[in-house]
C-alpha positions as CSV (number, residue, x, y, z in Angstrom):
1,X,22.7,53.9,9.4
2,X,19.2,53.1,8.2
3,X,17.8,49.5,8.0
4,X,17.5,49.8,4.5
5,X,21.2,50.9,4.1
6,X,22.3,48.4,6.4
7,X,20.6,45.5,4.4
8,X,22.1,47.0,1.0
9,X,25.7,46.9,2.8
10,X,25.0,43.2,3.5
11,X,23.6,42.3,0.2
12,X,26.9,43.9,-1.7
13,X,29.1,42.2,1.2
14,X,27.7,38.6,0.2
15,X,27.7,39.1,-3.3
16,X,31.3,40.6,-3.5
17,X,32.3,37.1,-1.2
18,X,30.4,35.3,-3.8
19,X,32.0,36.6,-6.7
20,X,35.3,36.0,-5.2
21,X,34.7,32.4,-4.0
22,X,33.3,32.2,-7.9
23,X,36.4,33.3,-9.6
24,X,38.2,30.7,-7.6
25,X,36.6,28.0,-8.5
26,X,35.4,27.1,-5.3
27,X,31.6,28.0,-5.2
28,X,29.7,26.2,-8.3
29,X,31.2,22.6,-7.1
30,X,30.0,23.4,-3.5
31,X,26.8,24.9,-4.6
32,X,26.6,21.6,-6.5
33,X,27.2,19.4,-3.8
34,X,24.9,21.5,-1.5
35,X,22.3,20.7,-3.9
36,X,22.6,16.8,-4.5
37,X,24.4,15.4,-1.3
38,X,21.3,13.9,-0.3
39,X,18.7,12.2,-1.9
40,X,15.1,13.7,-1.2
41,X,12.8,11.4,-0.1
42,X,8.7,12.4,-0.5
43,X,6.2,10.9,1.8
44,X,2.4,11.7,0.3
45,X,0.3,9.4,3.3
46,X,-2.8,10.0,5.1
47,X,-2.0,11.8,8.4
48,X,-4.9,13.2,9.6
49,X,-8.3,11.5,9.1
50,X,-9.6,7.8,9.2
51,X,-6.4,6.3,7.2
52,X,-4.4,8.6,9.2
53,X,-3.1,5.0,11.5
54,X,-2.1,3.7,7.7
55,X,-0.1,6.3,6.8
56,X,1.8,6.3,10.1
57,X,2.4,2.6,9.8
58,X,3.3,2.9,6.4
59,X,6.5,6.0,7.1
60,X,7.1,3.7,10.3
61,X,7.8,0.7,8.1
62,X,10.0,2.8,5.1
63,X,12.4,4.4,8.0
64,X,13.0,1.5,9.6
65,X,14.2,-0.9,6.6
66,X,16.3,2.2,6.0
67,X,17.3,2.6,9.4
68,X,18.4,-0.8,9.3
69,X,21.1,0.1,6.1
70,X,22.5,2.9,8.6
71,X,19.8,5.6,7.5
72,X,21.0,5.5,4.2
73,X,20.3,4.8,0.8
74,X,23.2,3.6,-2.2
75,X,25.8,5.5,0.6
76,X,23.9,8.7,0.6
77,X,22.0,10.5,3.5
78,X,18.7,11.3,3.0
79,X,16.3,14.3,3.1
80,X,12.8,14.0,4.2
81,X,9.8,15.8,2.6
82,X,6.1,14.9,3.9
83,X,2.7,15.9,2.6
84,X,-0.5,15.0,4.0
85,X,-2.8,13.7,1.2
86,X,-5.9,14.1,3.8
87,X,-7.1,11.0,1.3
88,X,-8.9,14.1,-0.4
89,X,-8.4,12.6,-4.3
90,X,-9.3,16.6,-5.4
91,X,-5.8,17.3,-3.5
92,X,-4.0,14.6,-4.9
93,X,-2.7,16.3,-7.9
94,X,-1.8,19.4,-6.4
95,X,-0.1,17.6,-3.2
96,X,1.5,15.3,-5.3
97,X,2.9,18.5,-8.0
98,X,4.1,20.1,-4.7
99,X,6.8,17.5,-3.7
100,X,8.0,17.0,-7.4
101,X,7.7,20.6,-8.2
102,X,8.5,22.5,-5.2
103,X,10.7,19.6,-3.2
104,X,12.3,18.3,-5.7
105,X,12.1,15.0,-4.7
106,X,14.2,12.0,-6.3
107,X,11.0,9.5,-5.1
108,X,7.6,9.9,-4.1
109,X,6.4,7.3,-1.8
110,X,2.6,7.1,-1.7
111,X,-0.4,6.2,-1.2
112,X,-3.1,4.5,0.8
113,X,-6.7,6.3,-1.0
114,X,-6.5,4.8,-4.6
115,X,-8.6,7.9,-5.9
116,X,-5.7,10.2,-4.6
117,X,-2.8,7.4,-6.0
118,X,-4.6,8.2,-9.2
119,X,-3.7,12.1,-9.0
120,X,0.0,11.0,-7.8
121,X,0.1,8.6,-10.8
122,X,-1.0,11.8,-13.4
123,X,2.1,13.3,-11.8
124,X,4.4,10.8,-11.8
125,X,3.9,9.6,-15.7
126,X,4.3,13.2,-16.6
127,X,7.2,14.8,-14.2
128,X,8.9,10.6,-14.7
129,X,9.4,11.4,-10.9
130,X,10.0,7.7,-9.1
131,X,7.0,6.6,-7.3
132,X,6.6,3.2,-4.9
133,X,3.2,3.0,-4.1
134,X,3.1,1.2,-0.7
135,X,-0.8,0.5,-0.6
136,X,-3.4,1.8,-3.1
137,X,-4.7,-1.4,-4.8
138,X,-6.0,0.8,-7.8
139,X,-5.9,-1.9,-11.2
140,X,-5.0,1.1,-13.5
141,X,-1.3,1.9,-12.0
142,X,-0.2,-1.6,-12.8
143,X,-2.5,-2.1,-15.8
144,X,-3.8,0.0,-18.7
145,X,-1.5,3.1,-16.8
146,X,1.7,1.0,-16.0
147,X,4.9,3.1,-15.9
148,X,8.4,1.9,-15.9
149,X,9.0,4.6,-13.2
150,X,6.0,3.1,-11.1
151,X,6.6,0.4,-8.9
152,X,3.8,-1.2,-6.1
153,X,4.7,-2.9,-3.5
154,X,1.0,-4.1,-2.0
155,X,-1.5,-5.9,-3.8
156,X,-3.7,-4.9,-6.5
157,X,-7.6,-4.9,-5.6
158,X,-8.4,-8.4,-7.7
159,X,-4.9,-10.0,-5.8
160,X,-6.8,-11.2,-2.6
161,X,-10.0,-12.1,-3.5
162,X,-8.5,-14.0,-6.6
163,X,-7.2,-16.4,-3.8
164,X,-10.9,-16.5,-2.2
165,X,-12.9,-18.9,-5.0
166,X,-11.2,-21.6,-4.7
167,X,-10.5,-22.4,-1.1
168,X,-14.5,-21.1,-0.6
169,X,-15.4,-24.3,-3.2
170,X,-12.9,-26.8,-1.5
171,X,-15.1,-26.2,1.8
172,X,-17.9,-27.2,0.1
173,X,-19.5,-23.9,-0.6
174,X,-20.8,-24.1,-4.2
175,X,-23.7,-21.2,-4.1
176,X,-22.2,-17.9,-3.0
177,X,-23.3,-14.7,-2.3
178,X,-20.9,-11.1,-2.8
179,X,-22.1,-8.0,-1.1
180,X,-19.4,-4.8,-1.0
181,X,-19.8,-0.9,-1.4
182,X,-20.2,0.3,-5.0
183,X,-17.2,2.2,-6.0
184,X,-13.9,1.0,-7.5
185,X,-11.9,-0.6,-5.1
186,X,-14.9,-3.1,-4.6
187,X,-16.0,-3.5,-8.3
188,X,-11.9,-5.1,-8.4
189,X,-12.1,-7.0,-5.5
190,X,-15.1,-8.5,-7.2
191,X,-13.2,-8.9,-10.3
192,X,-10.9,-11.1,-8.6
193,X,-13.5,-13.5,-6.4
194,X,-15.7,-14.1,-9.4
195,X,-12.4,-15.5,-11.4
196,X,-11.5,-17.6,-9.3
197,X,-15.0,-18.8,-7.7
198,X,-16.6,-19.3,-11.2
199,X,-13.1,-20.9,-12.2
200,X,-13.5,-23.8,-9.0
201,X,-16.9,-24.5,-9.7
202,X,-18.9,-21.9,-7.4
203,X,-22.4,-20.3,-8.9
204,X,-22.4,-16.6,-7.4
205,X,-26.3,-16.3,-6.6
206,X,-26.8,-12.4,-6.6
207,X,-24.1,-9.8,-6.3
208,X,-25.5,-7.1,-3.6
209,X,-24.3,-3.7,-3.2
210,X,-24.6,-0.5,-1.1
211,X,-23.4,3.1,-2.3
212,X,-20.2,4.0,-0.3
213,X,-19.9,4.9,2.9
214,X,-22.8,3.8,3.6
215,X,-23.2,1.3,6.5
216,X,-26.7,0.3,6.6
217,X,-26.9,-3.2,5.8
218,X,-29.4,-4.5,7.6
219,X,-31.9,-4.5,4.4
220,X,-28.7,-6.7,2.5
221,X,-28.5,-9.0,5.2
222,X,-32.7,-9.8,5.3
223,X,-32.2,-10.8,2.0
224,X,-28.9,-13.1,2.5
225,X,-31.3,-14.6,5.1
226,X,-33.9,-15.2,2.5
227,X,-31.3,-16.5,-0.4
228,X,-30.1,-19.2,2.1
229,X,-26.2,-19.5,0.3
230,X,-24.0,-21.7,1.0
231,X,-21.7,-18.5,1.7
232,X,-21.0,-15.3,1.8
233,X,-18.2,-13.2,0.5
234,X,-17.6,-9.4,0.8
235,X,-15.2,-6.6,0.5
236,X,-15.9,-3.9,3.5
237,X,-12.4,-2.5,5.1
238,X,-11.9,0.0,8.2
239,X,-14.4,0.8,11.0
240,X,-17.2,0.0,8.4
241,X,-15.9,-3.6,8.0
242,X,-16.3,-3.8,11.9
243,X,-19.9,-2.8,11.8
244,X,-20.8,-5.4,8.9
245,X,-19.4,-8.2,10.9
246,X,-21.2,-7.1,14.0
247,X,-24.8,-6.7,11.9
248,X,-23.9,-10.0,10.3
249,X,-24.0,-11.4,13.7
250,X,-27.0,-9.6,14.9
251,X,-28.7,-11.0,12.1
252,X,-28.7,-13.9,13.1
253,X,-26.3,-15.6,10.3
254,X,-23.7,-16.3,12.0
255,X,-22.9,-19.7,12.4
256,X,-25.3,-20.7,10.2
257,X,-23.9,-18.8,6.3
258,X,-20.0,-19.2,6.3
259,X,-18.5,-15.4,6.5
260,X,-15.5,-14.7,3.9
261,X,-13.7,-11.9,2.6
262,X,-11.0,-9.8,1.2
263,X,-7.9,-10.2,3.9
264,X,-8.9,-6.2,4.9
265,X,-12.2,-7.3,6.7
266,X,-10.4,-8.2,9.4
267,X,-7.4,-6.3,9.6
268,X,-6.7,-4.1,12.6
269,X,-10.3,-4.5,13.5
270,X,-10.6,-7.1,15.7
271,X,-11.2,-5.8,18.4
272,X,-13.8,-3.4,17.7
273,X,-15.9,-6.5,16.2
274,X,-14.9,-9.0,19.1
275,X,-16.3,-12.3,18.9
276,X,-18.5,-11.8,16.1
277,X,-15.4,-12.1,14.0
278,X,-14.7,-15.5,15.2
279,X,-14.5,-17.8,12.8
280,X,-14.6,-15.7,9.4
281,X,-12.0,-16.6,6.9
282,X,-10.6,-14.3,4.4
283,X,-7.2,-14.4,2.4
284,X,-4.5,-12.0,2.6
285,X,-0.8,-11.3,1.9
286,X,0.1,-11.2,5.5
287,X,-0.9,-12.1,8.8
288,X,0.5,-11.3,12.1
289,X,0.5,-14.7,13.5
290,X,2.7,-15.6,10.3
291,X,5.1,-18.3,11.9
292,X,8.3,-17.7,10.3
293,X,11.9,-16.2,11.5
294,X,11.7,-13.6,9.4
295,X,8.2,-12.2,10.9
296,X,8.9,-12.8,14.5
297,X,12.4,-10.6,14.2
298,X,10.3,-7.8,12.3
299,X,7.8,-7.7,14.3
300,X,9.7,-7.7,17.6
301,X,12.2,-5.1,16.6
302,X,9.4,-3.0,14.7
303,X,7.6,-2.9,18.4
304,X,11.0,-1.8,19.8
305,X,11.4,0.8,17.3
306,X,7.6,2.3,17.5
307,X,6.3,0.9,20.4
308,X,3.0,-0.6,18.7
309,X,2.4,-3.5,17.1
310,X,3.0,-3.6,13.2
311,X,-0.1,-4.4,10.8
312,X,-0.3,-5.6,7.2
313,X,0.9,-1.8,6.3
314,X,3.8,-1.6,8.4
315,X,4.9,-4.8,6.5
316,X,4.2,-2.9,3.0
317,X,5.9,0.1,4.2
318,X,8.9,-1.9,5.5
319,X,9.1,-3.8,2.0
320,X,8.8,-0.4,0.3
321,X,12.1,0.3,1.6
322,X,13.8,-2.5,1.1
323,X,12.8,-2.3,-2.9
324,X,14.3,1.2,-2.3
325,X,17.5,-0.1,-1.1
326,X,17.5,-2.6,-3.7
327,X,17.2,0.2,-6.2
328,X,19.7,2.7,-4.7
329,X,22.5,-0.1,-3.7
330,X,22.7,-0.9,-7.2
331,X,23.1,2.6,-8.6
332,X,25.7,3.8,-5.7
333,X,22.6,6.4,-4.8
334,X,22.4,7.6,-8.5
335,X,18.6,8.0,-8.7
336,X,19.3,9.7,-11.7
337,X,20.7,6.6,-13.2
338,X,17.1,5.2,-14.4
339,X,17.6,2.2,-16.9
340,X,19.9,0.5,-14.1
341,X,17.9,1.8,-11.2
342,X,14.7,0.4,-12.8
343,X,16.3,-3.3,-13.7
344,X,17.4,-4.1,-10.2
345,X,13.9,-2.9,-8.5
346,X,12.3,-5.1,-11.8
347,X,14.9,-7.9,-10.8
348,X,14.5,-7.7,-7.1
349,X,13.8,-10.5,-4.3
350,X,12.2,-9.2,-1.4
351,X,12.7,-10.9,1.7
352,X,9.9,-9.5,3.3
353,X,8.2,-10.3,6.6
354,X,5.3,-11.7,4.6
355,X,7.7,-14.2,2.5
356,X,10.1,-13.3,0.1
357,X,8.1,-12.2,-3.3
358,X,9.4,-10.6,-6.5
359,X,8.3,-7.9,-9.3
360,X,6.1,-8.5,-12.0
361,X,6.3,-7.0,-15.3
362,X,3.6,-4.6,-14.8
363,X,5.6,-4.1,-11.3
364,X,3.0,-5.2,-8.9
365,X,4.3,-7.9,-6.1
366,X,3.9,-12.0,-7.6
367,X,3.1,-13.2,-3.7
368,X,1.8,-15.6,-1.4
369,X,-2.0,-15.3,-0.6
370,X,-2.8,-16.9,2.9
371,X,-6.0,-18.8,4.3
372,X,-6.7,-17.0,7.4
373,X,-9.6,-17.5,10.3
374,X,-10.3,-15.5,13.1
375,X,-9.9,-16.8,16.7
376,X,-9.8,-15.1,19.9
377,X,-9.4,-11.7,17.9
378,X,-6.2,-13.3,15.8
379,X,-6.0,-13.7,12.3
380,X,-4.6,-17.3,12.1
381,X,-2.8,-18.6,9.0
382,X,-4.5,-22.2,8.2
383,X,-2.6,-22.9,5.0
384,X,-1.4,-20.5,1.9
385,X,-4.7,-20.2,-0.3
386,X,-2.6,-19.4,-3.5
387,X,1.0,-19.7,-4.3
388,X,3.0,-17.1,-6.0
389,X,0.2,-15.4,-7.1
390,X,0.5,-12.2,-9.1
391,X,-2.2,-9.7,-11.3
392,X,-2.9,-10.1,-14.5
393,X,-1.1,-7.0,-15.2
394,X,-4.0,-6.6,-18.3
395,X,-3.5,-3.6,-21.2
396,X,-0.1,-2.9,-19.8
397,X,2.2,-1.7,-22.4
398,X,5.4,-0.2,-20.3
399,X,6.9,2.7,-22.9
């Protein structure tokens, strides 16, 4: 018998079996539970390139609040799809399209690049496909954009450095310099420092800025020298942020013009900057020396888990899952059960390793900012720097 013949046989064989199982009644409700045993889970994170440590922190933090409910979510197992956004924003609506279109997935869980969260967010309003974004600060998803299906569960750029004004001011630093890239994410943090410094009382003396990715400051920081400030403020993340603190340094200003920033400055780059970073304070949602039951438990069962050390993205990740949970509990796993599914994520506590914090209407986190300074390559909480703080959520209008 030829191949051909024999694959025709087959073919008939199934379909007759098929037909059969069909007029018994047994084959659509299987097919049917085949289809929507599980709920499909879509991770769209940075693995390869510099946010590739982000993204791994991130799925690290998701599995292991959902390890912690037995793997599961409402009582259902789950089904994992992953995409690597390569934080390429041209990719991000095609990546995004290939989960919801292709995969099928019940939630998309992404991302770290805000230009790519902007080509998830495209898909999302359009396909209504769940999406928990566990870092892009981006204003428009919880702003002008806001979708009842699109939940954050970060900060939004302005969040941290709308903290930063005033405890700058209550140390005496009334004349200010900012200096940060020029591109979105530091036009917000901007946003959110000149609030709140102009709000306490601070004069910002000249705003400096330098296309990004570029890392030559030393032309910014002969001109800090020159404008003598009572204090600088900035917005530099990453490897990059490690460099400014270093040149900053080399300059010859520290020690003599107060270093602050946006919490990322110092995250997860302390020891690449080493003891040029003592000292700098900057506000954030998290810190790693957070002194609280609830941090010391996550953080020694995250390093059993993963065997690293969890960052300020492990901790979003982690509370990404547990708004998940929150979600699917209340449904009994049916995703497709939207109005319900939607209040209890709206309505949700999260008791997160960071301090318990809660939704706002435009769905961004209302949260605890923290004072931190750098010692001995630790970020060191010194006090919270604003209490229950939450975006302005401005020109949201959920439909």
């Amino acid at each position: 018998m030829t191949t051909d013949l024999k694959s025709r046989r087959l073919v008939l064989t199934r379909s007759a079996a098929l037909i059969g199982a069909a007029s018994s009644g047994l084959l659509l409700p299987e097919m049917a539970r085949a289809q929507s045993s599980k709920i499909r889970v879509g991770l769209m994170l940075p693995y390869t390139g510099a946010f590739a440590p982000l993204g791994v922190a991130i799925e690290n933090g998701v599995r292991m609040a959902i390890n912690e409910q037995g793997g599961k979510l409402g009582g259902r197992e789950i089904e994992w799809f992953k995409v690597d956004d390569e934080s390429e924003p041209s990719k991000g609506i095609e990546n995004a399209s290939k989960l919801v279109q292709r995969d099928k997935v019940d939630v998309l869980i992404g991302t770290v690049h805000s230009g790519v969260q902007m080509g998830i967010h495209k898909v999302a309003r359009e396909s209504g496909v769940l999406n928990l974004i566990p870092n892009a600060g981006v204003h428009a998803a919880t702003r002008s954009q806001c979708a009842p299906n699109v939940f954050r569960t970060s900060f939004s750029n302005s969040q941290p450095t709308l903290a930063l004004g005033e405890a700058m001011v209550k140390r005496g630093h009334k004349k200010a310099v900012w200096i940060t890239w020029k591109y979105a994410a530091g036009d917000e943090a901007f946003e959110g420092f000149k609030e709140s410094y102009t709000k306490a009382g601070g004069t910002i003396v000249k705003e400096l800025g330098l296309p990004f990715p570029n890392v030559e400051f030393q032309a910014l920081l002969t001109e800090i020298a020159a404008l003598k400030p009572d204090a600088v403020a900035c917005f530099f993340a990453g490897p990059s942020g490690a460099k400014f603190i270093k040149d900053y340094a080399a300059a010859g200003l520290k020690g003599k013009i107060p270093l602050y920033g946006s919490g990322f400055l110092t995250e997860g780059l302390l020891d690449a900057a080493g003891p040029a970073a003592d000292g700098i304070m900057t506000t954030l949602h998290y810190s790693d020396s957070l002194d609280t039951p609830r941090n010391k438990t996550f953080r020694l069962e995250y390093a059993k888990a993963f065997r690293m050390q969890p960052d300020v993205y492990a901790v979003q990740g982690y509370d990404t899952g547990l708004l998940l949970i929150k979600g699917a509990n209340a449904v009994k796993g049916d995703l497709s059960a939207k109005p319900a599914l939607y209040k209890a994520m709206e309505s949700a506590t999260i008791d997160s390793p960071r301090g318990k914090w809660t939704m706002s209407k435009s769905h961004n986190p209302v949260q605890d900012m923290y004072l931190r300074v750098v010692e001995n390559k630790e970020n060191k909480v010194i006090g919270i720097a604003a209490k229950g703080l939450a975006d302005s959520g401005a020109g949201c209008k959920m439909s």
